[in-house]
Structures are given as C-alpha cells and as structure tokens.
N, C-alpha and C positions, 0 to 999 in steps of 0.2 A: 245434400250438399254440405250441410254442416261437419259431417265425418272428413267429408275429402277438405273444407278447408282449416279442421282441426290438423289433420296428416300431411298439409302444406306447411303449416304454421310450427308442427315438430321436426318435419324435415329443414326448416330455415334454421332454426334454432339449433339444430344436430352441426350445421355447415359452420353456424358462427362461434360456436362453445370449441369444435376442432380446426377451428384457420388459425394457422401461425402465418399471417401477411409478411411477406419480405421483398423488399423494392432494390434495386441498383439501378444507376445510371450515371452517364458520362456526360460531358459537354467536348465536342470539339468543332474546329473551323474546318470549314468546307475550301476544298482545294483546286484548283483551277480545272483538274482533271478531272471531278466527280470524286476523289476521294476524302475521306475524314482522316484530318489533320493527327500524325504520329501512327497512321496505322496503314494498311494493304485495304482495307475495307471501302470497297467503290461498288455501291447498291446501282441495280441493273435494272434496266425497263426504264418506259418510256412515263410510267403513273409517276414514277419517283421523281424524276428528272423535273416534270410538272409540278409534283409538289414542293421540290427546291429549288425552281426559277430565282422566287426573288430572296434567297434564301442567303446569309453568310456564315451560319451557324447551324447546326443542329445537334440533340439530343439521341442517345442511344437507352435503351430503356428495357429491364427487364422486372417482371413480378410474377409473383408464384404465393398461392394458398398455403404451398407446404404438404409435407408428407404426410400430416395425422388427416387430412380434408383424403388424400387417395388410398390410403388404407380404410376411412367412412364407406369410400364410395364402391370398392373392391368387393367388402364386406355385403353392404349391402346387395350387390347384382346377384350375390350366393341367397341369401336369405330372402328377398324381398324383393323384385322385378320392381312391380307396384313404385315402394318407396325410392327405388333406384334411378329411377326416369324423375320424378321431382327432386332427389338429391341433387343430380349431374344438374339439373334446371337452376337452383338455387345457388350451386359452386359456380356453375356459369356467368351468373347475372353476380357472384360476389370480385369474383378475378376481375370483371369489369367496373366495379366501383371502385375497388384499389384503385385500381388505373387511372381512372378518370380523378382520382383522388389527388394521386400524384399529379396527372396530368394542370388539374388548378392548381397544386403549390406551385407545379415548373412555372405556369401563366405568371402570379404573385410576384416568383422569385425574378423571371426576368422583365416586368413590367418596368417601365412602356413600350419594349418590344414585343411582336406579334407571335405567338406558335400556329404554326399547321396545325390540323388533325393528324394522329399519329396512325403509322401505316406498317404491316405488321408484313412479314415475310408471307408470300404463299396467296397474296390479296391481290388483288390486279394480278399487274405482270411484274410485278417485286417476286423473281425467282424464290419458290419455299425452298430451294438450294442454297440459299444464302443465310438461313437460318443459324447454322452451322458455325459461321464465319460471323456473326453476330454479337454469338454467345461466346465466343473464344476472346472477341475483345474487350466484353465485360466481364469475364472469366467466372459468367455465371454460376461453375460448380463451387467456387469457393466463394464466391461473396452470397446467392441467397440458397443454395442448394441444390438447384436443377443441374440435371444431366439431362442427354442427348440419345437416344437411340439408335440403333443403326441405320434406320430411314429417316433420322432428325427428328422425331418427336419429341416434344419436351418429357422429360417426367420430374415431378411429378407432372400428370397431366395437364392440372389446373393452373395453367402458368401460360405468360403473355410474354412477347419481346416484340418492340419496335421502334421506328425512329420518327421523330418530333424536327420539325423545321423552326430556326428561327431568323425574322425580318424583321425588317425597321419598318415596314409596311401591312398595313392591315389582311389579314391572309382568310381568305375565302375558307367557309367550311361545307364539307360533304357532304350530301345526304351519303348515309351508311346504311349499307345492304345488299343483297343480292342483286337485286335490277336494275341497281346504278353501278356495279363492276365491270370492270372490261373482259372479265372472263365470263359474264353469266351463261353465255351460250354453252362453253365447255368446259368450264365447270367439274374439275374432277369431283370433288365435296359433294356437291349440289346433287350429281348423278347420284352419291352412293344416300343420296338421303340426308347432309350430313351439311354441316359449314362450317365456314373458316375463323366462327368470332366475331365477325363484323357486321352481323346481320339482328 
C-alpha cells in the first residue's frame, strides 16, 4: 500500500505543478420569461426552474484546469493506464475545488444574499444542449480558453460551466450525486460507466 499511496501522492502533485486555474463569470437579472437579463439564454427544465423560484439574480460560471492538465492526462493514457485513472481522479476532484473555490468568494461577494448550489448543463433535466449556448455568453474561448466540440464537450476536458441562483432568502442545498438526480434511472453517463461531475 505504501507504493500505491506514494503513486497517488505523485499523481496529485503532477495535477497541481500543471493546472493553470482560470475562472469567468457573469452576474445578470432574471426576466419575467425565464430569461438572463441582455441575452437569448432561457435554461430549460423543470430542475432549473426549481432552483430559481425564489431567485432574482443569477450567476453564469465557467472554469477550466487549462491545457498543460490535458496534455498530463493524454500523455499519460499512452504511457501509463495505471497512473492514468489516478491522474483523471485527481484533475477531477481539482476542477471541483476551483469551483467551490469561486463558488465561496461568489457567497462573500454577495453576502447577505443567498446562492443556490450551482447546477451544471446535462444534470437533471438542464438540457447538456444548452451547454453550447452557455459558453457563447461568457465567450468562454476568449476569456479562459475552452472550446467546444462538435457534440459540446468542453476541451480542455477538465473544465466546468454552470449557473448559481441568487435570493434574498435562505436557499436550500442538494444532496449531490447520482441517486438524488432526476435522471438516475436513464442516465445516459451512468449507463456508459461514466458521470456527469456531480457525483
């Protein structure tokens, strides 16, 4: 055990010496229609809708590890399986702490008003078709560097987008995971093995 958690402990360190952390995000007001204030952007489903009841405001949000974390990991699936599956492990669990990183400064910054849990395209039923439409209003290719693929993946891979509610009112938060989504049962992700980040 000591090897594997020496070779976890080299794989962490591999993630953090290559992340270049880059964050954007917007603030606008929410519009009678479901849409954010200056733009076309009217997020769909019924999860959403829920989570901007008592909402007036919300947060658009994107962050990415950066391209030298996906060239790490690229590298590594050639050379090494093994350290491959704890790389992607480690990049995973670091995209998530940006997040949540940003996510407390947003708290900070708009204190004593409330945020949501932020809720990420392709989670519930927040169409992953809207992704697309996301990243265009934070013009994510030129502010932290992600592009989009042609079935919307982010790339670099290691990269997050989603949006943040905010209330005058204390806002309930989620258990996060698989068994509490409204997709668990169909699940495209979940079938192939695989999730969506929030788990």
């Amino acid at each position: 055990m000591p090897h594997l958690e020496r070779g976890i402990a080299d794989c962490e360190s591999r993630i953090l010496v290559s992340a270049r952390p880059r964050v954007v995000w917007k603030l606008f007001s929410l519009l009678p229609d479901g849409r954010f204030s200056g733009t076309a952007f009217c997020p769909q489903g019924k999860d959403i809708a829920q989570l901007l009841e008592q909402c007036t405001q919300a947060i658009l949000m994107a962050a990415t590890l950066g391209s030298e974390v996906e060239l790490l990991l690229r590298h590594s699936q050639v050379r090494n399986m093994g350290d491959a599956v704890i790389l992607d492990a480690a990049a995973s669990a670091a995209i998530e702490n940006v997040c949540d990183n940003l996510c407390a400064d947003l708290a900070a910054l708009f204190s004593p008003r409330y945020l949501t849990d932020r809720f990420s395209p392709g989670y519930g039923d927040f169409p992953f078709s809207q992704q697309r439409e996301l990243c265009d209003v934070l013009d994510v290719n030129r502010q932290i560097g992600v592009s989009l693929s042609d079935s919307g993946l982010m790339l670099p891979q290691k990269s997050v987008t989603a949006l943040i509610g905010i209330s005058d009112l204390v806002q309930p938060h989620r258990h996060r995971g698989c068994p509490d989504c409204t997709l668990f049962e169909t699940c495209s992700f979940r079938k192939e093995g695989k999730h969506c980040g929030h788990n």
